[in-house]
C-alpha positions as CSV (number, residue, x, y, z in Angstrom):
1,X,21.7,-81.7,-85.0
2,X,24.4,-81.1,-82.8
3,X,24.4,-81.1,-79.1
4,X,25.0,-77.3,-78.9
5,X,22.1,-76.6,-81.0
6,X,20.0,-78.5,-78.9
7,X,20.9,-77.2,-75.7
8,X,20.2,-73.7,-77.5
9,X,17.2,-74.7,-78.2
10,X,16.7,-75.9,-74.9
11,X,17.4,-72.3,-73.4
12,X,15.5,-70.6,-76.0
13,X,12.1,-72.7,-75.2
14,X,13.0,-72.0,-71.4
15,X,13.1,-68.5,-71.9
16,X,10.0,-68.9,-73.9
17,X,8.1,-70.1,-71.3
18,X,9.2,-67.4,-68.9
19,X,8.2,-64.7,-71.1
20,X,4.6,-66.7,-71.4
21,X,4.2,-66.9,-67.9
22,X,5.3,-63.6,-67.2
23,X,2.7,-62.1,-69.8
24,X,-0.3,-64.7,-68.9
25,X,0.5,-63.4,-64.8
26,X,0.4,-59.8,-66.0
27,X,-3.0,-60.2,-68.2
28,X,-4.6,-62.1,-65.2
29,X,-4.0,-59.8,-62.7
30,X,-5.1,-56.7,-64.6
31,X,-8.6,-58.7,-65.1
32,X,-8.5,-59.3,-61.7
33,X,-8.0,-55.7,-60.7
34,X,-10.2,-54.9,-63.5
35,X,-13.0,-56.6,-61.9
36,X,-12.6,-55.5,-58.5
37,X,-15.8,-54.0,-57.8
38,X,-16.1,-51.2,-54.9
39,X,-18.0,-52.7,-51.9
40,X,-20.3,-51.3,-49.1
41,X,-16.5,-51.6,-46.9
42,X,-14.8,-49.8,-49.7
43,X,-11.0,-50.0,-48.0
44,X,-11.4,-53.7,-49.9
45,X,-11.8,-52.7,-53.4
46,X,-8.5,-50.9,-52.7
47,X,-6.7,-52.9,-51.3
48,X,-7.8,-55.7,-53.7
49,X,-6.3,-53.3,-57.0
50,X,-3.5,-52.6,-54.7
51,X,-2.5,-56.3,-54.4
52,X,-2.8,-56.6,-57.9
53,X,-1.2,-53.8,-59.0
54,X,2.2,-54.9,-57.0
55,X,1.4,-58.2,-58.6
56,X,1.6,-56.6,-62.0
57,X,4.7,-54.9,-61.3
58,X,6.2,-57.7,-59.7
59,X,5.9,-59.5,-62.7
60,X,6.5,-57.0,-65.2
61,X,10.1,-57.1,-63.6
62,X,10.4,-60.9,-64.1
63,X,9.1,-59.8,-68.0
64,X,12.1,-57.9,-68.0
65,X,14.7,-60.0,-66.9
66,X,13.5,-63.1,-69.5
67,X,13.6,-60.8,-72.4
68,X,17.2,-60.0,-71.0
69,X,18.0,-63.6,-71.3
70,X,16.3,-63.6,-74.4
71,X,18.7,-61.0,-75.9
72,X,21.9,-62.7,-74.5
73,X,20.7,-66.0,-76.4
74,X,20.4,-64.0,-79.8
75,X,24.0,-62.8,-79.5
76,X,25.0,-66.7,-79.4
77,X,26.2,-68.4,-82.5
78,X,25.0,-72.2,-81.8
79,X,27.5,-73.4,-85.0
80,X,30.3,-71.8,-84.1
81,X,33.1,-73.4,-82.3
82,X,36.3,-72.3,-80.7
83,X,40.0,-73.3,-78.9
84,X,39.0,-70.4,-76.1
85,X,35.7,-70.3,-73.6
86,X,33.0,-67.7,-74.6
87,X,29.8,-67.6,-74.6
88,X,27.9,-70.3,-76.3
89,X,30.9,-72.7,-75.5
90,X,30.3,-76.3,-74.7
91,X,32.8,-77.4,-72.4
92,X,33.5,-80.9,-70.7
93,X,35.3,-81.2,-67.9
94,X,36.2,-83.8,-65.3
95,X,33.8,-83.1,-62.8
96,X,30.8,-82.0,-65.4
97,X,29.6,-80.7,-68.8
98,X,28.5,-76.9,-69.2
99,X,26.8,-74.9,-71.6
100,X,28.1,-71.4,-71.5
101,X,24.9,-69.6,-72.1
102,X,21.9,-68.4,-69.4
103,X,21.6,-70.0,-66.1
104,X,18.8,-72.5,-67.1
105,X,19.8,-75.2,-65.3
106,X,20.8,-79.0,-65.7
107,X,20.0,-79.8,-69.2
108,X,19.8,-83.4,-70.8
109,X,20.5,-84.1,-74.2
110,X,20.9,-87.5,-75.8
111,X,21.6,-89.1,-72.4
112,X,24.2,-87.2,-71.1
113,X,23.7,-83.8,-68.4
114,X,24.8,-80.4,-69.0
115,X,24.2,-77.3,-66.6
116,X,23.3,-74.4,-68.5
117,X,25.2,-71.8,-66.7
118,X,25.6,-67.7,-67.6
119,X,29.3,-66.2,-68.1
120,X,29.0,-64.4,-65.2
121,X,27.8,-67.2,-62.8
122,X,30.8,-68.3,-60.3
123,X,31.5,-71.4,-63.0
124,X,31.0,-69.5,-65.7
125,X,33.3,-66.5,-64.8
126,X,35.8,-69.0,-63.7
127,X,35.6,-70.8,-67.0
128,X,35.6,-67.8,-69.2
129,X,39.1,-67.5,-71.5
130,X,40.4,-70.8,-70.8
131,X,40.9,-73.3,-73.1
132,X,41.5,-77.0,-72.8
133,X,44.0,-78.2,-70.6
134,X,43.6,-75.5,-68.6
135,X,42.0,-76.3,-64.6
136,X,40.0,-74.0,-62.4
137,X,38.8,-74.5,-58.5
138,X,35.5,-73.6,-57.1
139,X,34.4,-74.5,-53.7
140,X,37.6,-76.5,-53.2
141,X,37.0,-78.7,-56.6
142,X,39.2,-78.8,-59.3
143,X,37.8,-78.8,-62.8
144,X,40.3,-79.8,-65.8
145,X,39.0,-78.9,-68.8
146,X,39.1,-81.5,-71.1
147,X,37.0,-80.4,-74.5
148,X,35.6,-76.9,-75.7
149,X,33.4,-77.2,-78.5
C-alpha cells in the first residue's frame, strides 16, 4: 500500500472519530436534558436543559464541520498522481512533507512525518498549482519543492 493511501486512511479514521464523538456528545446530552427532573427551586431544571441544549447545538456544529471534512476526503483520488499540486497531492519539500488533504495534523507513516494540511490552509494555498522545482515562503522560510506524488 502506498504512502498516500495510508495517509488517506489516516484522515478518513480521523474524521471518523470526530463524527463519533460528535454523535456520542449529542446522544449524552439529550439523556442528560432528558433526565432533568423539575425540582422544588424549579429555575434549576431550566437552567440544567438550557446547558444542555447549547451543549447539543454546540456540538451539532462540530457534527457539521466533520461531515464537511468527510465530503472533501470523498472527492480525493488516493491512486492518482500528478506533475501539478492539488488536492490529495503528496509533496516533499526541503523543510517538510505534506499531504494536501484536511488539516489533520502531523501524520507518521512507515517512519517518516507528514502534516496533513487542507488547500486552503496558509501552506496549503501557497503550495497549490506548483509543481516541483518550484519554491514558496511562509513566515520567512523557503520551501523548494522537491517531489509531488
Amino acid at each position: 500500500m502506498s504512502v498516500k493511501v495510508k495517509l488517506y486512511e489516516l484522515c478518513t479514521a480521523f474524521v471518523e472519530q470526530r463524527i463519533a464523538s460528535s454523535q456520542k456528545a449529542i446522544e449524552h446530552a439529550q439523556l442528560a436534558a432528558n433526565e432533568e427532573t423539575k425540582s422544588s427551586a424549579g429555575d434549576k431544571y431550566e437552567t440544567g436543559r438550557a446547558m444542555m441544549q447549547l451543549e447539543i447545538e454546540k456540538q451539532s456544529v462540530q457534527l457539521g464541520e466533520a461531515m464537511k471534512l468527510k465530503q472533501v476526503l470523498s472527492q480525493i483520488n488516493p491512486e492518482k498522481s500528478t506533475d501539478i499540486i492539488q488536492s490529495g497531492s503528496l509533496i516533499t519539500t526541503d523543510q517538510g512533507n505534506f499531504y494536501i488533504s484536511i488539516s489533520a495534523g502531523k501524520l507518521e507513516v512507515e517512519g517518516s512525518i507528514y502534516f496533513a494540511v487542507s488547500p486552503v490552509s496558509p501552506i496549503g494555498a501557497l503550495l497549490m498549482g506548483k509543481k516541483s522545482g518550484d519554491s514558496v515562503q511562509l513566515n520567512g522560510k523557503t520551501f523548494t519543492i522537491r517531489k509531488i506524488d
